[in-house]
N, C-alpha and C positions, 0 to 999 in steps of 0.2 A: 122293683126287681124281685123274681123270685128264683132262686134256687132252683135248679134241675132234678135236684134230688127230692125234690117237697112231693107232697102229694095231697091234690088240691080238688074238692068234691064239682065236679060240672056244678053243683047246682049253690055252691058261695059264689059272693060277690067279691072282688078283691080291690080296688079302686088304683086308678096308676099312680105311682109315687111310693106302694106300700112297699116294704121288704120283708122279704118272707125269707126265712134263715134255713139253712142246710136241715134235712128230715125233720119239717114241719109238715102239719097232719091238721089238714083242715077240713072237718067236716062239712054237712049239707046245710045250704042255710044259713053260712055264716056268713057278716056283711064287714070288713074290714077299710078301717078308711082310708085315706092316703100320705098320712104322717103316720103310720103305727109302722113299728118295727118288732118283728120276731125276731127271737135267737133261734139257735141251735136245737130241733125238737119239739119245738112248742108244739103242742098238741090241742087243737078247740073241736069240742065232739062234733056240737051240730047250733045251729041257732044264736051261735054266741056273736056278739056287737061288740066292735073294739073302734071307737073314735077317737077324735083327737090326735094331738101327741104324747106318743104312748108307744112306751115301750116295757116289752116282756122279755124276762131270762129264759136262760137254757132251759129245755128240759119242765116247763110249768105246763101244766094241767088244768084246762079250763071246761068244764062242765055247761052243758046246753042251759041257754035263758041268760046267762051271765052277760051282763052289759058295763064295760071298761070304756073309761076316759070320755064321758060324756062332760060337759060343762058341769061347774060345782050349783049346787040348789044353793044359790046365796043372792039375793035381791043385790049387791054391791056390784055383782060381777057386771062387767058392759062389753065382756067379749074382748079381753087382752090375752095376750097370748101366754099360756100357761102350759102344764106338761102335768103325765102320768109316767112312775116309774116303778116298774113292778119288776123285784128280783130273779131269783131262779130256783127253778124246783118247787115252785107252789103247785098249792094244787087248790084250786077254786071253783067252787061248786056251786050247784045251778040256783040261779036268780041272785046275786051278789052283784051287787055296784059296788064299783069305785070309779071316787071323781076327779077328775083333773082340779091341779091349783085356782089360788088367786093371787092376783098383783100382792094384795094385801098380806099375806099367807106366806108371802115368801115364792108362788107361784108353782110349787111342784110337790104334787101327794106322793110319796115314796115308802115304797114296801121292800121290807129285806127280802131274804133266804128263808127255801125251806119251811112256809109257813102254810097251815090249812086254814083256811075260810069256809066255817061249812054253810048249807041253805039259807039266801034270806039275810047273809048279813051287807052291812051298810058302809062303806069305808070314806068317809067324808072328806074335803077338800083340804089339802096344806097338811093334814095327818101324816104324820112318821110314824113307820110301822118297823120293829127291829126283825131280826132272825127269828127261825123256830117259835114263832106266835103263834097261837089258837084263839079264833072267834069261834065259838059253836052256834047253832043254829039263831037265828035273827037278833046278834047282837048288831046295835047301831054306836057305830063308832064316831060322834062331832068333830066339826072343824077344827085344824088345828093342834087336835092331840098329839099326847107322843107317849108308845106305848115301847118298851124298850125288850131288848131278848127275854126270849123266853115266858113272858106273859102268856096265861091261861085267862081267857075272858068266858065268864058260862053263861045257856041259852038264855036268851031272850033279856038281857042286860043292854042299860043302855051306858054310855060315858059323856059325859058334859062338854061342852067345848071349852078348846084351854088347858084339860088335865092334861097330866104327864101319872104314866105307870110306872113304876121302880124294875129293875128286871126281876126277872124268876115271880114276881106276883101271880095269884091267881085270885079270881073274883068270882063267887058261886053267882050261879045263877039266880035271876030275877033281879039282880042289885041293880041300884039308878046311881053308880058312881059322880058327884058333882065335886070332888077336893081330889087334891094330891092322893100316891097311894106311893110310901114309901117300897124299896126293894126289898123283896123276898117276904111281903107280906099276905095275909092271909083275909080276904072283903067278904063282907055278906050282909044283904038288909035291901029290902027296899027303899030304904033311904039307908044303903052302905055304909058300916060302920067298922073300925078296925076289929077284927077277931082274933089278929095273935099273927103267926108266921106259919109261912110254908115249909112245912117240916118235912110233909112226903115229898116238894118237889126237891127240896135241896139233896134228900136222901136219893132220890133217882139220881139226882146227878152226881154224885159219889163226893158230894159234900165232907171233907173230913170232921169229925168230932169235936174237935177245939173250935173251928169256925161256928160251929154250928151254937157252941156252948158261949164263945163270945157273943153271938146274936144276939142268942135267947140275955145274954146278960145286959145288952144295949136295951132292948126292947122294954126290960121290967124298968132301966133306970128314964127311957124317955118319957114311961106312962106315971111317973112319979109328980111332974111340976106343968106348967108351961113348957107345949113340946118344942117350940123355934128355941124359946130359952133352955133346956135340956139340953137342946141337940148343940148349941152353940158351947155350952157349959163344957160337955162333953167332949166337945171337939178339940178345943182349946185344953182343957186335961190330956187328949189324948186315948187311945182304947187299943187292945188288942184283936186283931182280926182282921182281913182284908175287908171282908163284908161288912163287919161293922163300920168301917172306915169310908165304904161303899152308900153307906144309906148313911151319913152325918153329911159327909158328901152334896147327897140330892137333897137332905133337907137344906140342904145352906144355897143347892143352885139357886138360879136364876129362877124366880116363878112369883107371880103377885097374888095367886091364889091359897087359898088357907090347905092345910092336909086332914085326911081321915085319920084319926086319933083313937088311943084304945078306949073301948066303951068303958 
């Protein structure tokens, strides 16, 4: 079904089945399958491939070359029926994959809000993607992960399968992230190693002073001993701060993987 209002290039493919959502903008060249769904606006310049089932938010921006919802690169997959679910108001740019679930995985790759994907990057299978995220240029994101709001991931980084990001993280560029990365923390290393805390993000985000200072005070006490043991220690004391309460939190979720630890 498409909309009256869309406006759709003679020269895409659109295949029967798809929906195509009120003042969506579909450029030349672009091949859409017949389970994908557009909202409200979708905008695909030229060239872009959306397979699968797959669906895109209001208002998202997708850049020529970009290929969504193809089957995940996973030798297990046998062709079970999985999903792509991509938020609204992204904006993702040219040659970026993302892949549809697996049985195993839970079965559906899901991207919040509001996020840039810039050149080159890789969005792998059963991945959770939160709000207002940044991958910059060819970072590859492994199966499975869960990168949570506000995570900054920089060029050419890759993430292990399995991790989970903390929010407000940022990971400099070049790091090969393979452990946990606690919230609001600060990565760097070719083999990523803890650097301290995001001090300029939480100040953008109008982080009050006291939170900021209980952090900074969890953070010295978890580099102190055994961090699972710290952070249990501490929890059970108790702390001041929401955020710090935030990241004792994720250390104690669910995860069988070890964390990035200050150097």
């Amino acid at each position: 079904m498409i909309d009256p209002s869309a406006k759709i290039h003679p020269a895409a493919v659109i295949e029967p089945g798809a929906v195509i959502g009120p003042e969506c903008e579909i450029g030349p060249f672009c091949v859409i399958g017949p389970e994908v769904r557009l909202g409200r606006a979708v905008r695909l310049q030229s060239h872009v491939v959306i397979a699968g089932d797959t669906e895109i938010g209001d208002e998202t921006s997708v850049f020529p070359f970009a290929s969504l919802g193809q089957i995940p690169q996973d030798l297990k997959f046998k062709g079970e029926k999985t999903r792509l679910v991509i938020g609204a108001r992204n904006r993702i740019r040219e040659y970026v994959t993302m892949n549809a679930g697996t049985e195993g995985g839970g079965g559906v790759t899901r991207v919040g809000d509001d996020g840039l994907f810039m050149a080159n990057c890789h969005v792998a299978h059963d991945v959770t993607i939160g709000n207002r995220v940044i991958l910059v240029n060819s970072v590859a994101v492994a199966g499975h992960c869960h990168l949570e709001d506000d995570v900054i991931v920089g060029g050419l980084s890759g993430v292990h399968q399995w991790v989970r990001i903390g929010r407000g993280a940022i990971i400099g560029a070049l790091s090969m992230v393979t452990s946990d990365v606690i919230p609001h923390a600060l990565v760097a290393g070719p083999r990523a190693g803890l650097e301290g805390l995001n001090l300029v993000g939480l100040k953008r985000r109008g982080t009050p002073r006291a939170e900021i200072s209980a952090l900074r005070e969890l953070y010295m006490a978890l580099s102190e001993g055994n961090f699972r043991e710290q952070a249990r220690k501490l929890h059970d004391e108790g702390v001041e701060g929401d955020l710090a309460r935030e990241v004792l939190d994720f250390i104690l979720g669910p995860s069988d993987r070890s964390f990035l630890t200050p150097r």
